[in-house]
C-alpha positions as CSV (number, residue, x, y, z in Angstrom):
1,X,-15.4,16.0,1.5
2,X,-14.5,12.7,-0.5
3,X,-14.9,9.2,0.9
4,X,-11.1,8.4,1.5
5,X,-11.5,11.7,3.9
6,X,-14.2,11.3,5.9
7,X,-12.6,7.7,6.5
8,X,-9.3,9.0,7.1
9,X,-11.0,11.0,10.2
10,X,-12.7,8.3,11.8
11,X,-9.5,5.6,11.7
12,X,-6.5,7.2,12.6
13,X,-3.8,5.3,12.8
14,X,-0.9,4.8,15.5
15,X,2.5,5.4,15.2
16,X,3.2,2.1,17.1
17,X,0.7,0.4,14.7
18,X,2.6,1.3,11.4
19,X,5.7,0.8,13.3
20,X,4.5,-3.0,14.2
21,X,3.4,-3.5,11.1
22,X,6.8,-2.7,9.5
23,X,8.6,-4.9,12.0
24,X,6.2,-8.0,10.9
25,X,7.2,-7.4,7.6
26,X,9.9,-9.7,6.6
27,X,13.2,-8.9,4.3
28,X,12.3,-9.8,1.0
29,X,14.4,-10.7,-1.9
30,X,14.3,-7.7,-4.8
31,X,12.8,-9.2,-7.8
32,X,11.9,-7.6,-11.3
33,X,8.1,-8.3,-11.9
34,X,6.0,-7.7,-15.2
35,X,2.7,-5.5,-14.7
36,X,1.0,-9.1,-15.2
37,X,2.9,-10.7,-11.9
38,X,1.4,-7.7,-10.0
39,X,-2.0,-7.8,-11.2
40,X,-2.1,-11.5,-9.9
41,X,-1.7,-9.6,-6.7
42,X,-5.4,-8.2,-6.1
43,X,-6.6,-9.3,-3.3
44,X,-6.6,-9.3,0.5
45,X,-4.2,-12.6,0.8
46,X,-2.2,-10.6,-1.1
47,X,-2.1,-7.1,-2.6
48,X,1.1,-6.0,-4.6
49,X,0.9,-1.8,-5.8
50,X,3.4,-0.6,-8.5
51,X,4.3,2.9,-7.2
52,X,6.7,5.2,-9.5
53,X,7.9,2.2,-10.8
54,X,8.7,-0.4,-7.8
55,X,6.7,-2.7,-6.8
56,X,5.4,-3.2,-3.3
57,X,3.7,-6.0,-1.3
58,X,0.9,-3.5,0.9
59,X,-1.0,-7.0,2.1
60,X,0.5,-6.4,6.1
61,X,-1.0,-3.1,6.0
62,X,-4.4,-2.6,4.6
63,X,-5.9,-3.5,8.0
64,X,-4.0,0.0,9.2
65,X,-4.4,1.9,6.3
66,X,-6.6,5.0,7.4
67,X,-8.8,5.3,4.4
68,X,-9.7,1.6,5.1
69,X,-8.7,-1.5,3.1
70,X,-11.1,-1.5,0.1
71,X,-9.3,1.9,-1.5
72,X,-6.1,-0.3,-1.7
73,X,-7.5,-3.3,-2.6
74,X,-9.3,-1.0,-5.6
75,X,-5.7,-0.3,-7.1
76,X,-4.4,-3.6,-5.8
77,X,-2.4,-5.5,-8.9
78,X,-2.1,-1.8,-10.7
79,X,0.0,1.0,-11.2
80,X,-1.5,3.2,-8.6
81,X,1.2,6.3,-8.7
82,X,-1.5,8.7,-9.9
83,X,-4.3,7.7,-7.7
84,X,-1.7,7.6,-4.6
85,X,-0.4,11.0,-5.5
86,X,-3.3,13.0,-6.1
87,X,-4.4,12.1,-2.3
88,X,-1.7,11.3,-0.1
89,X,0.5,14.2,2.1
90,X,4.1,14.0,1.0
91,X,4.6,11.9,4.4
92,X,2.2,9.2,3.5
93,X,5.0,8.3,1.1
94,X,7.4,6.4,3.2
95,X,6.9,2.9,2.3
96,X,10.2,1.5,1.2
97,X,9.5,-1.2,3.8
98,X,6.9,-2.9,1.9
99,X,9.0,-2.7,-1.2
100,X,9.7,-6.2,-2.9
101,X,11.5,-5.2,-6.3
102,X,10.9,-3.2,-9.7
């Protein structure tokens, strides 16, 4: 079993805690941001992911994020679509609240 699993079994998060973390995050202004905007966003003050081509501000929610912060934070300021894919559940996908532009 790989590391993001084991984690993912020991944190589980709530419902209510994605929920509240969408509710915090506020309405954003879609912007068009180069690959080199995004990788100024690497870090836990502020972590930006390009996903199948949008790009998305994750900062509010690596503290919920059941494999733990640090496997965002490695992909934070990259293109993470293959890396996200290969482990997430189809469900895991629903993120269009954190989205901030292309």
């Amino acid at each position: 079993m790989g590391a993001c699993a084991s984690n993912c079994l020991n944190d589980e998060v709530t419902v209510a805690q994605v929920q509240a973390a969408k509710q915090k995050q506020q309405p954003r202004v879609q912007g068009v941001y180069t690959a080199e905007e995004v990788a100024q966003h690497s870090t836990a003050a502020s972590a930006w992911v390009i996903y199948k081509g949008k790009v998305y501000d994750v900062t509010r929610f690596l503290k919920l994020h059941p494999g733990g912060q640090d496997s965002v934070l490695n992909l934070a300021g990259t293109d993470c679509t293959d890396a996200f894919d290969a482990i997430h559940p189809y469900n895991a996908r629903k993120m269009e609240h954190m989205c901030i532009g292309v």
